[in-house]
C-alpha positions in Angstrom: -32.0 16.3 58.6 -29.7 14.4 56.3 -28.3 15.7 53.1 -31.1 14.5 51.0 -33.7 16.4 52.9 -30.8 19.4 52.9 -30.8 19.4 49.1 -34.4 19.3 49.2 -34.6 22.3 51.1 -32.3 24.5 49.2 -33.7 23.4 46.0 -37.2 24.4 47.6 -36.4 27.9 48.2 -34.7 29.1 45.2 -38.1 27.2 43.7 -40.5 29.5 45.9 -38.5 32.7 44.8 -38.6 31.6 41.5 -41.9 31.0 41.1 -42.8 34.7 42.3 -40.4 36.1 39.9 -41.3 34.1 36.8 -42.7 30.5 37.6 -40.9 27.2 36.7 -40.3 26.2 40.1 -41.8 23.0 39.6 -38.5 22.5 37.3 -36.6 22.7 40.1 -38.5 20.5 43.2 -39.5 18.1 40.4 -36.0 16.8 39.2 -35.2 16.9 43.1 -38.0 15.3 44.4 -37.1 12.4 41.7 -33.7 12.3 43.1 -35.4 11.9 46.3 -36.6 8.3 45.4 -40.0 9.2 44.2 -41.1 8.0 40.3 -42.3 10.6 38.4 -46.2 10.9 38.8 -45.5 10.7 42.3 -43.0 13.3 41.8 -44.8 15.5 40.3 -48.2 15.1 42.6 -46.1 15.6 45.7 -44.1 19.0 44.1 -47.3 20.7 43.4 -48.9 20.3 47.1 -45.8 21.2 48.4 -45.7 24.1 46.9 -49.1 25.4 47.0 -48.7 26.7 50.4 -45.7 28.9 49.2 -47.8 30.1 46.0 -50.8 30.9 48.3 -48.5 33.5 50.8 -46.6 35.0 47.4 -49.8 35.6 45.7 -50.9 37.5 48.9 -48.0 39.0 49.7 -48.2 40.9 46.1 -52.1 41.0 45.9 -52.2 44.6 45.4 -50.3 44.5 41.8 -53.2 42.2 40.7 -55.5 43.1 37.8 -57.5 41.6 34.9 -56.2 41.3 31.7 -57.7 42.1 27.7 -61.7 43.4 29.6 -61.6 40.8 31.5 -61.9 41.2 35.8 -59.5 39.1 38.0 -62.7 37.5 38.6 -63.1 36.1 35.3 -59.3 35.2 35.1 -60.0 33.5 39.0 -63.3 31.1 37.7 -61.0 30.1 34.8 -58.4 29.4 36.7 -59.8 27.1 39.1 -62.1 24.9 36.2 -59.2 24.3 34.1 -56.5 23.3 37.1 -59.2 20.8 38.1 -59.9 19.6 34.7 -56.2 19.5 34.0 -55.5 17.2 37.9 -58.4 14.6 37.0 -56.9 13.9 33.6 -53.6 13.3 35.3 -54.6 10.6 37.3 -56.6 9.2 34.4 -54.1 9.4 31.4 -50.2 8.5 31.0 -48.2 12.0 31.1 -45.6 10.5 28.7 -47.2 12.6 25.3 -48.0 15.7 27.2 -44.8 15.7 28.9 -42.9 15.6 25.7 -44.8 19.0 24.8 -43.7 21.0 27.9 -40.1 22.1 26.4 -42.1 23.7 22.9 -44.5 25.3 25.2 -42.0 26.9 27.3 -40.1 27.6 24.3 -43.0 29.6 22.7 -44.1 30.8 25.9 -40.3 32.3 26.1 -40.4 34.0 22.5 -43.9 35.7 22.9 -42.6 37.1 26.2 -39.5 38.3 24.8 -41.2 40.1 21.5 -43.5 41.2 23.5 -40.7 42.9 25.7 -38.2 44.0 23.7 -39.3 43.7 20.1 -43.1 44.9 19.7 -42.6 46.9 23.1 -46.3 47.9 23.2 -47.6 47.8 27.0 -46.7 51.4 27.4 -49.6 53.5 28.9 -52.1 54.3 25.9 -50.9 51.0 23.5 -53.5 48.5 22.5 -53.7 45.3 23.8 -53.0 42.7 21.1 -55.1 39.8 22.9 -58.6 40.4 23.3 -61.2 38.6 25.3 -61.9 36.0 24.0 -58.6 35.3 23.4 -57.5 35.5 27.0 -60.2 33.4 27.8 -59.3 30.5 25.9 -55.3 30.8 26.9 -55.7 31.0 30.4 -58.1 27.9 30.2 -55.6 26.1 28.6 -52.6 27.3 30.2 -55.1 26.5 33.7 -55.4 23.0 32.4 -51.6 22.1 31.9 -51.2 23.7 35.4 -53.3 20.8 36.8 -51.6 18.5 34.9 -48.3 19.3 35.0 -47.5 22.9 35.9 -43.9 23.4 35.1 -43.6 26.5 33.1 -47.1 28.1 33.9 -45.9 31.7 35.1 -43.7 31.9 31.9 -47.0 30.9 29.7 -48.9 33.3 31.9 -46.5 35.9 31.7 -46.5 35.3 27.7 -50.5 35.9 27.9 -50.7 38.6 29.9 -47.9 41.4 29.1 -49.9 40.4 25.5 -52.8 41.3 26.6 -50.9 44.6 27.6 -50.5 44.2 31.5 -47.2 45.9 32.4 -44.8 42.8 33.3 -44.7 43.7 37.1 -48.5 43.8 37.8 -48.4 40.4 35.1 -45.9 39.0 37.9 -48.4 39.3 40.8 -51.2 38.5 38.6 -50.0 34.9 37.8 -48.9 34.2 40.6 -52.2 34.4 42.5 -53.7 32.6 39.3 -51.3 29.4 39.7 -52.4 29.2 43.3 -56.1 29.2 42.2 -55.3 26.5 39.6 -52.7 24.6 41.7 -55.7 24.7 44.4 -58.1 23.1 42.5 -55.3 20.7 41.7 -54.1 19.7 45.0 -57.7 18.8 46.0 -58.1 16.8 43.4 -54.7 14.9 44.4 -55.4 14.4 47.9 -57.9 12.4 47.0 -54.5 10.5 45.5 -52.8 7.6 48.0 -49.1 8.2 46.0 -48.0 11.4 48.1 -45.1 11.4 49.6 -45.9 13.4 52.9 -42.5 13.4 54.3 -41.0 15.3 52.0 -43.6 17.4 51.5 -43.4 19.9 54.6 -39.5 20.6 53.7 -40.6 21.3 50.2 -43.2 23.3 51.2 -42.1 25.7 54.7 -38.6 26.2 52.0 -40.7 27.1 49.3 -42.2 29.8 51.2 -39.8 31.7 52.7 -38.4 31.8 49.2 -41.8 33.1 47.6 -41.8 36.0 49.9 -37.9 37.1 48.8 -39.1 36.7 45.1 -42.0 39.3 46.1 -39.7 41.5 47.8 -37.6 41.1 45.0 -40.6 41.7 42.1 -41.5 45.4 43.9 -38.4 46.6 43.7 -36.0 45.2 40.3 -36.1 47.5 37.7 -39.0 45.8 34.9 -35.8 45.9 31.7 -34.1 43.6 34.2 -37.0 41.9 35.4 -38.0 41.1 31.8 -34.2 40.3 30.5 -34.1 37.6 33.8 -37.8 36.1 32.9 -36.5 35.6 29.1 -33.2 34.6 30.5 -35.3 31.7 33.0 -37.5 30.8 30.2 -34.2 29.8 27.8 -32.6 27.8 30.8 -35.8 26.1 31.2 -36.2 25.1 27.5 -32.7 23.8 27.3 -33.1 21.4 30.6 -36.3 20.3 29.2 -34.7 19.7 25.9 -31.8 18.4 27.5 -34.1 15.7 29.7 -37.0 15.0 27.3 -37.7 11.3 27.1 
C-alpha cells in the first residue's frame, strides 16, 4: 500500500462514520479520490460505489431507529428513494454536472439552516408537537433530495436530516432513517453506473472496506451521543461543508 492508497484509506473511514452521523462523506472521498488522479465525473462515479457497501451495513446496523416521516411509511419514503436516485444517476451520465454542481454549497447551506431552526430555534419535535411538513410535502423533498443523491450525493443526509426532524422525527431515529434512505438511492445509482466503463476499480475496494468499518463506529456513536450534541455537531458539519464547497466552487 503506498501513501496514496494510505490517504485514501483514512479519508475513507472518517467518511463512513460521517456519513452515519450526518452524511457528507462524499465531501471527503470525493476531493481524495481527485487527488488520487481521477477527473471529476470519474471521481464522483467511483466515490458513490465505494461507499455504497459501507451505507448498506450502517443502515442495517441502526435499522431499528427507522421510521416514516409526515403519514408517510418507510415504505413510501423506500419507493421514493430508489425512483429518484435512478432518475438523478441517468441524468449524470447524460448532462454536464458543471450548473448543478455549482448549486450544492446553497443546498447545503439551506439544508444546514432548516436543521438548525428546526433544533434549536422552533424546537418542536418534542412528543405531542405538530409536524410542520406534511405529506405531500415530504413527498416531493425526498424525491428531489433522491434525485441529487443519484446525481451527485454530497450533502444528502444533511438535506435529509433538514426534511425529516421537520417533519417532526426526533433527530436520532432521522439519523438512522437517512441513512438506510441514501443506501436505497445510492443503490439505484450504482446500478445505473456500472453500466459506466469510467470506474476506477482499484481504488474502489480501499474506499469501500475503510468506509465501512467507519459506518459502524458512526452507528455506535449515533445510539449513544447525547441528541443537543448530536444536533450542535450535525449543524456544526453542515457549516464546514458549506464553507469548503464555497471555498472550491468553480
Amino acid at each position: 500500500m503506498n501513501w496514496r492508497d494510505l490517504v485514501l484509506v483514512v479519508v475513507s473511514f472518517a467518511a463512513g462514520a460521517q456519513n452515519a452521523l450526518a452524511g457528507g462523506g462524499s465531501f471527503l472521498t470525493f476531493p481524495a479520490l481527485l487527488f488520487a488522479g481521477l477527473d471529476p465525473r470519474a471521481a464522483n462515479i467511483t466515490s458513490t460505489i465505494a461507499l455504497f457497501p459501507g451505507q448498506v451495513t450502517t443502515g442495517l446496523a441502526g435499522r431499528n431507529l427507522v421510521m416514516g416521516a409526515a403519514g408517510l411509511g418507510f415504505g413510501g419514503l423506500f419507493g421514493i428513494s430508489l425512483v429518484g436516485g435512478a432518475l438523478g444517476a441517468v441524468l449524470l451520465l447524460v448532462t454536464p454536472p458543471g450548473v448543478f454542481a455549482r448549486m450544492v454549497p446553497f443546498l447545503v447551506l439551506f439544508a444546514t439552516i432548516v436543521f438548525a431552526w428546526g433544533s434549536f430555534v422552533r424546537r418542536s419535535t418534542r412528543e405531542g408537537a405538530t409536524a410542520r411538513l406534511g405529506r405531500r410535502s415530504a413527498i416531493i423533498v425526498q424525491f428531489m433530495i433522491s434525485i441529487y443523491g443519484g446525481y451527485f450525493g454530497g450533502g444528502i443526509g444533511i438535506l435529509m436530516l433538514a426534511a425529516l426532524t421537520a417533519a417532526g422525527v426526533a433527530v436520532r431515529h432521522a439519523g438512522a432513517t437517512k441513512n438506510v434512505l441514501a443506501g436505497v438511492m445510492n443503490a439505484s445509482a450504482v446500478a445505473v453506473f456500472l453500466t459506466e466503463a469510467r470506474v476506477a476499480w482499484d481504488l474502489v475496494a480501499y474506499v469501500a472496506v475503510a468506509a465501512i468499518a467507519g459506518g459502524l463506529l458512526g452507528v455506535f456513536m449515533l445510539r449513544r451521543i447525547n441528541e443537543t450534541v448530536l444536533r450542535a455537531g450535525v449543524v456544526a458539519i453542515g457549516l464546514a461543508l458549506t464553507i469548503g464547497l464555497f471555498i472550491t466552487m468553480p
